[in-house]
C-alpha positions in Angstrom: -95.8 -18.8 61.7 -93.2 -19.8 63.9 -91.0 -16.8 65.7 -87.3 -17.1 64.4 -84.4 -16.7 66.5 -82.4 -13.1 65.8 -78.8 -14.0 65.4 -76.2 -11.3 65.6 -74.1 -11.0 62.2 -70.6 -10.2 64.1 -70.8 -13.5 65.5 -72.1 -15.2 62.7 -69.1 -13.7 60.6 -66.5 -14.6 63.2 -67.5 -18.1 63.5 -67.4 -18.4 59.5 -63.8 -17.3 59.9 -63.1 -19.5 62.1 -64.9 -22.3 60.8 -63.8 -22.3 57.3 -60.3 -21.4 57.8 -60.3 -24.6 60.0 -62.3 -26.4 57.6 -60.4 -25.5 54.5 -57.2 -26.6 56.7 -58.7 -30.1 57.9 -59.5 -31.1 54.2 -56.1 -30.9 53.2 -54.7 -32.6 56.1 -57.1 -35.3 55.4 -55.4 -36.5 52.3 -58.7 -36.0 50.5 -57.3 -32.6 48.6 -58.2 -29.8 49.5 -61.4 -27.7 49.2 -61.6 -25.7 45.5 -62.0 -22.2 46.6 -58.4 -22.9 48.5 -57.1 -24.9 45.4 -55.4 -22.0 43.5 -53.7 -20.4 46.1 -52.5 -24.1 47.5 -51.0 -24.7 44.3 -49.4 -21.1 43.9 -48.0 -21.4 47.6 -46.4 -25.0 46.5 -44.8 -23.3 43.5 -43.7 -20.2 45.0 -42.9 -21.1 48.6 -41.2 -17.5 49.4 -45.2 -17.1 51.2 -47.4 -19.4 53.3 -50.6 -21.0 52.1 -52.8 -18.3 54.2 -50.8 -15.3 52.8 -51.2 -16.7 49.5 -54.9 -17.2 49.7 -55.3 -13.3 51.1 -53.5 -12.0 47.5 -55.7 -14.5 45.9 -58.7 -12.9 47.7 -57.6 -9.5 47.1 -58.1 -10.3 43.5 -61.3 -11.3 43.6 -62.4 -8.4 45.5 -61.0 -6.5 42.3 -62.3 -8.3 39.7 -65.8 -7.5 41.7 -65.1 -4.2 41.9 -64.3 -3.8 37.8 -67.7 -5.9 37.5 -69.6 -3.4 39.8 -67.6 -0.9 37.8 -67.4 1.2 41.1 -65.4 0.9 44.4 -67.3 -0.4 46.7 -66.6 0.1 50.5 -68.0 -3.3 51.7 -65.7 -5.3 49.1 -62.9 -3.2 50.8 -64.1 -4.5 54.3 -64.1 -7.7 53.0 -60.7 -7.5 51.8 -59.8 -6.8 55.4 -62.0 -10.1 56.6 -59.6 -12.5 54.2 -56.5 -11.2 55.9 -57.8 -12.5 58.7 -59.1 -15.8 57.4 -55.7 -16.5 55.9 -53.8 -15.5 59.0 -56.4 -18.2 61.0 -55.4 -20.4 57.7 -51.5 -20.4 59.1 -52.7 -20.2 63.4 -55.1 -23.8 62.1 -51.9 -25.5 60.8 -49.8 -25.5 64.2 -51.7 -27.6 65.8 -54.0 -29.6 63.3 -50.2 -31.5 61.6 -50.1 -32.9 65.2 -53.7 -34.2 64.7 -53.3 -38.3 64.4 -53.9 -39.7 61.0 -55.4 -43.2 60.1 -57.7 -44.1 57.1 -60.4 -44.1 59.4 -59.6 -40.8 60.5 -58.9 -39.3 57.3 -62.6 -40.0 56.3 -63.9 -38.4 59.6 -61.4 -35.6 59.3 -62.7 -34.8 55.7 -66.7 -35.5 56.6 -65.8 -32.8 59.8 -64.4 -30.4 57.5 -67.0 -30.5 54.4 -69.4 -29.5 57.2 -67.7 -27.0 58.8 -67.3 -25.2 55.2 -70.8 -25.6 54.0 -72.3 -24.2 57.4 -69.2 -21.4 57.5 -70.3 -20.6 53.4 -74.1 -20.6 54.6 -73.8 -18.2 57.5 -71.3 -16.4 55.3 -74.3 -15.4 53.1 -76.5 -14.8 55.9 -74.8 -12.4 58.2 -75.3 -9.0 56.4 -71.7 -7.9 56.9 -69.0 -8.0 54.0 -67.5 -11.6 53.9 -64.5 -13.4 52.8 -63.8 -12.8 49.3 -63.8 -16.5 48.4 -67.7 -16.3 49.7 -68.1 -13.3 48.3 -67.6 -13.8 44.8 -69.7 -16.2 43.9 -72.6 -14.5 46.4 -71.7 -11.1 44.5 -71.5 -13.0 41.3 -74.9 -14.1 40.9 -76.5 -10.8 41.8 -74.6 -9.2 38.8 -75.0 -11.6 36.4 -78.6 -12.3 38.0 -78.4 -16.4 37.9 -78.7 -18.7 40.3 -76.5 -18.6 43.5 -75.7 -22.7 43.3 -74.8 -22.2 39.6 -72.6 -20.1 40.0 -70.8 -21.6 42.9 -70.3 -24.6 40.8 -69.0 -23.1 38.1 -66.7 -21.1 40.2 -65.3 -24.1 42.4 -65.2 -25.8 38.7 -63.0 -23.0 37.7 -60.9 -22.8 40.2 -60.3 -26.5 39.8 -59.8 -25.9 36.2 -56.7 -23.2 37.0 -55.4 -25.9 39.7 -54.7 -28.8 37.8 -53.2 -26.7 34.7 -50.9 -25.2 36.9 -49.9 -28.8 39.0 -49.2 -30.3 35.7 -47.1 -27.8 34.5 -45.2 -27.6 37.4 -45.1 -31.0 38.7 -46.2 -32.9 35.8 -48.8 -34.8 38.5 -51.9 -34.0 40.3 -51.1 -31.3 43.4 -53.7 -30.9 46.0 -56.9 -32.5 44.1 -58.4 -35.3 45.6 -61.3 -36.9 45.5 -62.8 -34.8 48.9 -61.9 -31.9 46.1 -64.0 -33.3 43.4 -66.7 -34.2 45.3 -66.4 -30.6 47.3 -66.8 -29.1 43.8 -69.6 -30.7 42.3 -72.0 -31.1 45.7 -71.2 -27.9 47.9 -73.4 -25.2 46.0 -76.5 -27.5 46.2 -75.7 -28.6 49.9 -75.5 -25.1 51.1 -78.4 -24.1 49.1 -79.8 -26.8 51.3 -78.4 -25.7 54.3 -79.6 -22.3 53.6 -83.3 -23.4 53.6 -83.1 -24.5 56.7 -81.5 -21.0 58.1 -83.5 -18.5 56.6 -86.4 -20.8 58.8 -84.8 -20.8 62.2 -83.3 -17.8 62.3 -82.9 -13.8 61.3 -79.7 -11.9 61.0 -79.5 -8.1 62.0 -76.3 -6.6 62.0 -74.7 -2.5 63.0 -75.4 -2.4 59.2 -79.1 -3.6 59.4 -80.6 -2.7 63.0 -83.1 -5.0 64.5 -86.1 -2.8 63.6 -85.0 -3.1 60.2 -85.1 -7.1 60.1 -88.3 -9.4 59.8 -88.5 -11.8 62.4 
């Protein structure tokens, strides 16, 4: 059997920060909507603009991480930490934005821009549930989710995305009376991503093993 690489979960959780913070920024800037975890604080941040997108999308986080937490029916200390990762991720959200509006757009571009950026969440989401530290909320839920309610990881993600969509659109058409943020990048986000990083996930748990302060090396099977 072949030897798999051991991959420190610090790194792999900073490199998801910065990966989908960039990625969820990216996909909006593409024109091709933006991706559906993101979709619900978008939309709140265009109707209340007293806060930015990436404060908005902490407060968003911060009520997932509760809505675990009455689910768990216990407070649990990692879904704390994780709270603490999303402020981060949003404030990486805002930092993104300064420099990727002076990115150059054409239609060709826009298509790279979205492919770049529906990579850089699936592989962020994948290492997400791989590096044995609490996450960001917006990975954690659906991760958390499906242990609970004991069903499948990629079910779950869908419906959540789904969801999230769902909230979206209600709230753009009430508001704006037109679509706000959706795109087809957003659809298509919503309906492949679970399997995709289900995919990419595979592939992982083959190359590599994750050991973290929270799960020593000796404690990991390489």
């Amino acid at each position: 059997m072949k030897k798999r690489i051991v991959f420190r979960g610090e790194l792999a959780l900073c490199i998801v920060i910065v990966l989908n913070s960039f990625g969820v920024d990216l996909m909006l800037y593409s024109g091709s909507g933006i991706s559906a975890i993101s979709s619900v604080p978008y939309i709140v941040s265009e109707v209340l603009t007293c806060f930015t997108l990436g404060t908005w999308t902490y407060l968003f986080q911060t009520a997932l991480v509760v809505a675990l937490m009455i689910m768990r029916k216990q407070i649990t200390p990692s879904y704390l930490f994780s709270f603490a990762v999303g402020i981060a991720f949003g404030k990486l959200m805002d930092l993104h934005q300064l420099w990727i509006l002076q990115l150059p757009l054409t239609m060709v571009l826009r298509i790279v821009y979205f492919a770049i950026s529906y990579a850089a969440i699936v592989i962020g989401i994948s290492l997400s549930n791989h590096c044995k530290l609490p996450i960001i909320p917006t990975d954690l839920f659906p991760r958390e989710t499906s242990a609970i309610l004991k069903t499948p990881y990629q079910s779950v993600k869908t419906i959540f995305d789904v969801s999230c969509l769902a909230v979206t659109l209600m709230i753009s058409l009430t508001y704006f009376h037109c679509i706000i943020g959706i795109g087809l990048g957003t659809l298509l986000s919503a309906f492949t991503m679970g399997k995709m990083i289900g995919l990419i996930d595979a592939k992982v748990d083959k190359q590599f093993v994750f050991v973290s302060f929270m799960e020593p090396p000796g404690a990991a099977r390489v």
